[in-house]
N, C-alpha and C positions, 0 to 999 in steps of 0.2 A: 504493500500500500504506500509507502515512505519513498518506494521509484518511481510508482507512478506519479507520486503528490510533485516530486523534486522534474520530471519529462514536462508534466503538465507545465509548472511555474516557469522551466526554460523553456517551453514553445510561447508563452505570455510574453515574454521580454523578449522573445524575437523580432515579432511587432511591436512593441512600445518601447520599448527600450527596456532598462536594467534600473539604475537607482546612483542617486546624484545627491554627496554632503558637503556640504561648504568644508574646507581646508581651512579655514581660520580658524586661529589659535584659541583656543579656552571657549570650544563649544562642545556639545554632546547632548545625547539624546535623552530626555528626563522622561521617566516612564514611575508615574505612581498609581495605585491602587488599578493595576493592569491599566488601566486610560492610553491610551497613543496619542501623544501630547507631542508639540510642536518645539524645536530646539529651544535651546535658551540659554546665556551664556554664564559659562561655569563661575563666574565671579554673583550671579544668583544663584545659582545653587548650593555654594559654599558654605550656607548657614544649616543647611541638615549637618553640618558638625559640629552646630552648638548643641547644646541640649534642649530638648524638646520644650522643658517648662518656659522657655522664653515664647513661644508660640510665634514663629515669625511664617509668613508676613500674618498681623494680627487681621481680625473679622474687618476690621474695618478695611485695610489693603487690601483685599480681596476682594470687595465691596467697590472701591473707587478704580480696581482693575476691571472689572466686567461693564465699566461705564464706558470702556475706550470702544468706540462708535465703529474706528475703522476696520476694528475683526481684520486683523493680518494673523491670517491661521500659522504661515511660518513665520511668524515676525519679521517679514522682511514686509516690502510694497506689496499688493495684488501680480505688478508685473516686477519680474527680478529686474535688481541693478547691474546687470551681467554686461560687461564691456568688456571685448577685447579688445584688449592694445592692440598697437598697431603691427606688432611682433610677435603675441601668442595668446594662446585660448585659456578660458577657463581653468585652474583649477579644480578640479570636482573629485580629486581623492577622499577615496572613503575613510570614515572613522566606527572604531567599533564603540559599542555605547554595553558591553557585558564585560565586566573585571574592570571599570572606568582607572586608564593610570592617566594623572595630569600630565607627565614627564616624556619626552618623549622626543628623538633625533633621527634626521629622516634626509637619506641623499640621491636626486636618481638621474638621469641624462638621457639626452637621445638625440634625435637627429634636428635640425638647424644648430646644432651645438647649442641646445636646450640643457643647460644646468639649473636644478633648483636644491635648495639647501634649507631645512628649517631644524629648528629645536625649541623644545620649549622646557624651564624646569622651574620648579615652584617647592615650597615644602613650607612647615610651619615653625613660628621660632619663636613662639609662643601657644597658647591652646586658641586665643582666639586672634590670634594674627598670622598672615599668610606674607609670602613674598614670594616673587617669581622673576622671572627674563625671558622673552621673547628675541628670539633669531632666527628672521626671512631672508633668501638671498633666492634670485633666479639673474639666469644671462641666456641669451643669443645670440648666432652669432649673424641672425640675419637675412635678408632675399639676397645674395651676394646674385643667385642668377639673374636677379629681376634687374637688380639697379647696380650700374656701373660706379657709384658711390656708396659710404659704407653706409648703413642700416643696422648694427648691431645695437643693441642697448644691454644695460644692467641696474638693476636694480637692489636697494635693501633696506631693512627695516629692522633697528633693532631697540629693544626697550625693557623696562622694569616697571614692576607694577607690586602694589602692597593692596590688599586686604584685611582691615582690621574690624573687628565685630564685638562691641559691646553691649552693656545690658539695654540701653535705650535705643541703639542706631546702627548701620554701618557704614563705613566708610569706602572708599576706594580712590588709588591714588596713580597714576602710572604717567609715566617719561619716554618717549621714543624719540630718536632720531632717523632720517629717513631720508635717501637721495634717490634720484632717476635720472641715470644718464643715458641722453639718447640721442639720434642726431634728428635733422629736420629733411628726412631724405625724400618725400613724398612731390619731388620733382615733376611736373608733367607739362609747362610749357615752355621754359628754355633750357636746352642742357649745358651745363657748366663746361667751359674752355677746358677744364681735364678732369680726371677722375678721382685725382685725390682733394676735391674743395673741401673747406672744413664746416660741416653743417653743423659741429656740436652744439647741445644743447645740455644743461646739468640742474635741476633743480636739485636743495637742500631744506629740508623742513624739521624743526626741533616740535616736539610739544609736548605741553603739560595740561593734564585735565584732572578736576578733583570730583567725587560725589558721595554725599552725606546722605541716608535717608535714615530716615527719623522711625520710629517705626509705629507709634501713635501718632495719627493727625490731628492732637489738641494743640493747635497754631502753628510750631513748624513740624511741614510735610518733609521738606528738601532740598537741598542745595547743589549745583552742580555748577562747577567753573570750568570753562573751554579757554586755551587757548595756543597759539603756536608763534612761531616766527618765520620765514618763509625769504631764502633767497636764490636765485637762479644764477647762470653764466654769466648774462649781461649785465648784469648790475642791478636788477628789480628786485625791492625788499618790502615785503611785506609784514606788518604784525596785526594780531587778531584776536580778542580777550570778549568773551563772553560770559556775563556769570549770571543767573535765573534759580529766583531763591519760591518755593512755593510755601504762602502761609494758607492755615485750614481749620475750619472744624467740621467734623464729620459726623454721622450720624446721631444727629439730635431729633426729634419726636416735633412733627407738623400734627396731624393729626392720628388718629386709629386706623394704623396701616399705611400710614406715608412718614416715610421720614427724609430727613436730606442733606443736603452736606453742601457748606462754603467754603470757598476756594480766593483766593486770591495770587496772581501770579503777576512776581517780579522779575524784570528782562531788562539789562544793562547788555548793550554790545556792540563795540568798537572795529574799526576797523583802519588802518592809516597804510597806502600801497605808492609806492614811489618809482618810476621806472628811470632809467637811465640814458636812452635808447632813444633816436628821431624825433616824437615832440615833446618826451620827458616828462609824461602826466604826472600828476600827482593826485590821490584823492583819499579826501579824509569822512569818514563817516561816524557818525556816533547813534543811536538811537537807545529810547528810553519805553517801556511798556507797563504799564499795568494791567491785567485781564482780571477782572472781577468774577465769578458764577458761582450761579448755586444752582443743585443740580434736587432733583424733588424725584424718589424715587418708589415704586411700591411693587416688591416682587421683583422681577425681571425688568419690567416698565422704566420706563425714565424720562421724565421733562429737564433738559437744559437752558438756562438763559444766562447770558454775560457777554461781553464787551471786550475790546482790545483801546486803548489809548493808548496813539504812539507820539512821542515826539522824534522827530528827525532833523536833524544839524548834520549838512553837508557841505562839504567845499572840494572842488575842482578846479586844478592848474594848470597849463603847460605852456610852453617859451612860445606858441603863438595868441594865445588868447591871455587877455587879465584874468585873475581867481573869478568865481562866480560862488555865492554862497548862496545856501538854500536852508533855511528853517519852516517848517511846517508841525502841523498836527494833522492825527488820522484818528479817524472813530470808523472802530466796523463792529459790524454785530456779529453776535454767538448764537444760536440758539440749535436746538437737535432734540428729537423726539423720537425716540423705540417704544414700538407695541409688542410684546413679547406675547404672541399669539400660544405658541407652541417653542421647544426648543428646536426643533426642525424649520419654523417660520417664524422670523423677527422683521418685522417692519421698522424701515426707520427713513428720516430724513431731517436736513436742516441747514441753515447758511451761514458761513463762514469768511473768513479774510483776513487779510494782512501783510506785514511786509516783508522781502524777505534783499538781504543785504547780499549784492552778488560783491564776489572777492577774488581775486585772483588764486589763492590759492585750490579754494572752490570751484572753479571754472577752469583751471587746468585738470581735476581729477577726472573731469568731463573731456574733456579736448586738451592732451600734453600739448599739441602744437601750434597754441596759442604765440603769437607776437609778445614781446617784450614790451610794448606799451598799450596800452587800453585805458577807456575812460571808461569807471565802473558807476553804475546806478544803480540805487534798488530796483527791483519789481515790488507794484504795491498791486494785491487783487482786490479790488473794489471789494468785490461779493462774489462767492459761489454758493448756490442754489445745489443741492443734492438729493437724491433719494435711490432707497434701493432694500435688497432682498436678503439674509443671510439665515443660515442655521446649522443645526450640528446634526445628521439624523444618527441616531443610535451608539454617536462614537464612531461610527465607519465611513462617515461623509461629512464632509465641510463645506461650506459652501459661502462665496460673500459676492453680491452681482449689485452694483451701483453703477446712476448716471448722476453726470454733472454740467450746469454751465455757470463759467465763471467770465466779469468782467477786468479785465487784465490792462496796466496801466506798465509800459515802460518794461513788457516782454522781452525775456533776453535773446539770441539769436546766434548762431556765429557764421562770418560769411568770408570767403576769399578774400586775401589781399591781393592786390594788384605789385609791380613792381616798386618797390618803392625810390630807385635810382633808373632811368631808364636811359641813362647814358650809357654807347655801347662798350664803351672802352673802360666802363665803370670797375673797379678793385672792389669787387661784391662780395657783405657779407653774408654768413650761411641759410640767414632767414629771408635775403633777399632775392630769393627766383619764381616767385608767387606761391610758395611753397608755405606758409603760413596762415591764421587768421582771426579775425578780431573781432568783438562784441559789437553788436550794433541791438537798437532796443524799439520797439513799436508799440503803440496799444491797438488792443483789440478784445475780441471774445474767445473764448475756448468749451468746445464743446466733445465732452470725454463721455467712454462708456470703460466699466474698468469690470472682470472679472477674478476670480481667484478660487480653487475649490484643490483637496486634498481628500482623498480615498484611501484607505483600509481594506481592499480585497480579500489580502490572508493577513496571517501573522505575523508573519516578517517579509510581507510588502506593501511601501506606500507609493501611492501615482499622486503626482500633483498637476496642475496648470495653471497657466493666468491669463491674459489677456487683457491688450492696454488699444485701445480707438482713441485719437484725438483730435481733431479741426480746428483751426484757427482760423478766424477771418478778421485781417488787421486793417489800420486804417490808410495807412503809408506804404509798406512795403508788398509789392503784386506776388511774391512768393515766396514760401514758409520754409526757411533755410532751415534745414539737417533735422527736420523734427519729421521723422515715419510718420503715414497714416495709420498704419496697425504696428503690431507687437505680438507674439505668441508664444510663449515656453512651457513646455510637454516634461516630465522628468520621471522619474521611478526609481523606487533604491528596494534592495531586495539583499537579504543575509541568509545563508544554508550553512548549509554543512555545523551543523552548531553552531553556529553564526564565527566561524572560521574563516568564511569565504563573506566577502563583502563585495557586491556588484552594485555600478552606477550607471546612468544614464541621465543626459540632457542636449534636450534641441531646443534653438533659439531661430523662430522665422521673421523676417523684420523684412518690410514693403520698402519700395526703392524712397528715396529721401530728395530734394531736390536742392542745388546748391548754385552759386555763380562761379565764373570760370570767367579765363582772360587766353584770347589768342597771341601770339606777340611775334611779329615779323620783324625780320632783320632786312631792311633796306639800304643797301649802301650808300644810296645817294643821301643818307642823311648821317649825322652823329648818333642816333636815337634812334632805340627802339618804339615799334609804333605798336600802340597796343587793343584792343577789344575786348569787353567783356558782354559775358553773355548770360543772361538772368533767368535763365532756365534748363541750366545742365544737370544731366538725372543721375546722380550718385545710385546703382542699383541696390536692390533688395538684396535678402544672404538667406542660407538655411545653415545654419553650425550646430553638427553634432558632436557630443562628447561622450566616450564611455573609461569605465575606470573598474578598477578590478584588486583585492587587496585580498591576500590571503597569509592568516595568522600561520606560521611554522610551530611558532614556541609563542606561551605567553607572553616572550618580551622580544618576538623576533617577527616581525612581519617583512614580503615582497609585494611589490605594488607595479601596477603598469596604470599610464595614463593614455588617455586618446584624443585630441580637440582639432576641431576642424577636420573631422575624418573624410568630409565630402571632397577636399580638398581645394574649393573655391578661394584662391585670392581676394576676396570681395574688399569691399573700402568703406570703412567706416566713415572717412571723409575723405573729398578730393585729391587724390596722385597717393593715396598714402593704403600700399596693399595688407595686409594681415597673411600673416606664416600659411600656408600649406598647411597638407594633414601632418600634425603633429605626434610622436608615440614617445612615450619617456618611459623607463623603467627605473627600479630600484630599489632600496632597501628602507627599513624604517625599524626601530629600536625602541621599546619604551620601560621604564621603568617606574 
């Protein structure tokens, strides 16, 4: 019966694939009172090693968690944030979640001279304090066939992090440093006078984040401090400090059978970015929030109402223009409303907004080959208007289906640079061959449909999906640079052999994107190149599949093979710039 069960489950993952774990460090699979419960990252988990009588998270945290509206079954978005670089795929090595070790070193290689390197170790040096270090490294060595210049990049990340857990709260503290060195090789309309031009490009990012949570909501809920430093090749530095303190009280007695809970949230967040580079922006942000709510709830049910007041102080410079300063105020409204029909059926909707501070360090984790100068603006969303359908049926289905339209004020974009010396005998730098590109910002509407749903078939396999629809229709610009109409991610992860063998799967389908593009002729009868651009070049669509496969030897000795981009599509995330081939990496992993 046990070959037929294991023939059956592999002819199932023949068609769907197999089963896909995020590779990030201090996650794993939390599994209580048998429930198939969705990741979560080991730095919450870490409190099943106090003792029980502190009862964490108490009735009340549990209470203001089942308020969170947007139901992210895997805690991530409805649609994953799955971006391949420009050089390789996914990650999606499995993790076993039976004999859980924190510890754990792991080396494996393959072909584009694909190296990755990680380790993680942690232990306690106290009964209620933890300490650990994280260490990421990957390299390639690149399309050496595609592009007659180099393409290689590497990357790493390395950090410390403490956990400490006391009688009232806990804490969390961690440090990383982090570079990415890559070039700007994404060449497609003039080729460089020789092969060895120097496209490098090197970002460096330090940072520091703190989080406190309280574990009664009698006035402070929690505290958490963001922030980094951020500098590149050319001389762009960035800093960025955000801190958001939540004051509360929670379930207090409205009437017989309603009770409810006040909220007050505080948001301090700076940003100051300085480039060096052509017109030498500068731009300084600060903004300030208070979010008032109280949330009125009975049963499953819930009425939300509250408010966002933001103040924003901003200033913008560069060697062609004077400063330009901007002080404002924003009021947007809160509100949201669940009927908790059934736990299979929850009705809910409500409308929301607010600001959000675009940054340079944030907008290269989106597009590395951002130009060295930019004028950064917030996006403010007026209002988004929402509703939509979610439920849990039985524990074996999950399900969350919303629409939305929001009105959108100073939408971010990023679009082609043109040359920016178009003298032909010009001593060009790496970024200058149109090979680049930079924020530009419109307003308008957006009208999203977003799904997300997670299955339970057997027992050690789960199928998830999402799906992300979006439309813009702006006021300024005739077409919606790099933003897909659709979005689709399929995945499945599946464990045998006593959960010895760890099998993955993930495919990501993404609609072509449309972007601008410049022709650029070389005329001799002139000094100068003569250039064109053209406002509706079609960046195409991609299918990227990924499968991964881990299999335990010894309790402290696993082999792993990875697989990404197995269709073996080139495809381009953004203009001239292709992504690795079918990629396969093997190797080892250790834990203790």
């Amino acid at each position: 019966m046990n070959k037929l069960k294991y023939i059956a489950v592999l002819a199932f993952l023949g068609t769907v694939g197999i089963s896909e774990l995020s590779a990030q460090i201090k996650e794993e699979q939390l599994i209580l009172n048998r429930k198939r419960e969705p990741e979560v990252k080991k730095i919450e988990k870490k409190k099943t090693s106090v003792v029980q009588e502190k009862n964490y998270p108490p009735d009340n945290k549990k209470k203001e968690d089942s308020l969170n509206l947007k139901y992210d079954i895997v805690n991530v978005p409805p649609v994953s944030d799955f971006k391949t670089t420009e050089i390789q795929g996914e990650d999606i090595s499995p993790k076993f979640s039976n004999d859980y070790q924190s510890n754990y070193f792991r080396l494996g290689y393959g072909n584009y001279g694909k190296f990755v390197g990680d380790a993680n170790v942690s232990g306690k040096i106290q009964e209620n304090v933890e300490v650990g270090a994280d260490v990421h490294y990957l390299s390639t060595s690149g399309l050496k066939k595609d592009y007659d210049w180099d393409s290689k990049q590497n990357q790493a990340k390395i950090g410390g992090y403490a956990n400490i857990y006391t009688e009232t709260g806990k804490f969390n503290i961690d440090a990383n440093y982090a570079f990415n060195n890559y070039n700007y090789y994404g060449i497609y309309a003039l080729t460089p006078p020789n092969n060895d031009v120097d496209l490098k490009q090197k970002v460096n990012k330090f940072s520091v984040n703190g989080y406190y949570d309280h574990y009664s909501n009698d006035i402070l809920n929690n505290v958490r401090v963001k922030s980094y430093f951020l500098n590149d090749h050319f001389g762009a530095k960035e800093n960025y400090a955000d801190l958001e303190a939540n004051l509360s009280k929670h379930d207090f007695v409205v009437t017989d059978g309603v009770s409810a809970n006040g909220d007050l949230g505080i948001n301090l967040e700076t940003v100051n970015s300085k480039f060096d580079i052509l017109n030498k922006n500068t731009n300084n942000q600060f903004n300030f929030t208070l979010s008032p709510k109280v949330t009125f709830y009975k049963g499953d049910s819930y009425l939300l109402i509250g408010s966002d007041f933001s103040f924003l102080n901003s200033k913008n410079s560069n060697n062609l223009t004077d400063e330009s300063k901007n002080n404002k105020f924003y009021w947007f409204l809160k509100a949201e409303v669940l009927v908790a029909a059934a736990d299979e059926f929850k009705f809910y909707g409500g409308i929301d907004g607010g600001l959000k501070l675009n940054t340079y360090g944030n907008l290269l984790e989106e597009n590395p080959f951002l130009i060295s100068d930019l004028t950064l603006t917030p996006t403010e969303t007026k209002y988004h208007f929402y509703f939509g359908l979610k439920g849990d049926v039985d524990q074996t289905f999950k399900y969350d289906v919303n629409a939305g339209f929001s009105k959108v004020n100073n939408a971010q974009f990023f679009y082609n640079n043109n040359l920016f010396d178009s003298n032909i005998a010009a001593d060009r730098q790496g970024y200058d061959y149109a090979n680049t590109f930079s924020s530009i910002y419109d307003n308008g509407t957006l009208m999203e449909v977003k799904g997300d749903l997670q299955a339970f078939p057997m027992e050690n396999l789960t199928v998830d999906a999402g799906l992300h629809f979006m439309k813009y229709k702006l006021d300024n610009l005739e077409e919606v640079y790099y933003k897909p109409l659709f979005q689709f991610n399929l995945g499945a992860k599946y464990t045998m052999l006593e959960k010895k063998l760890n099998l993955g799967f993930k495919a990501y389908f993404v609609t072509d994107r449309t972007s601008n593009a410049y022709e650029i002729s070389d005329i001799a009868a002139i000094p100068n190149y003569t250039t064109f651009e053209k406002t509706n070049e079609k960046v195409g669509g991609y299918a990227d599949i990924n499968l991964s496969a881990e299999y335990k030897i010894h309790k402290n000795f696993s082999i792993f093979a990875l697989g990404n981009n197995l269709l073996g599509a080139k495809y381009q995330n953004y203009l001239g710039y292709k992504v690795l081939g079918a990629q396969v990496v093997g190797g080892v992993k250790i834990t203790f």
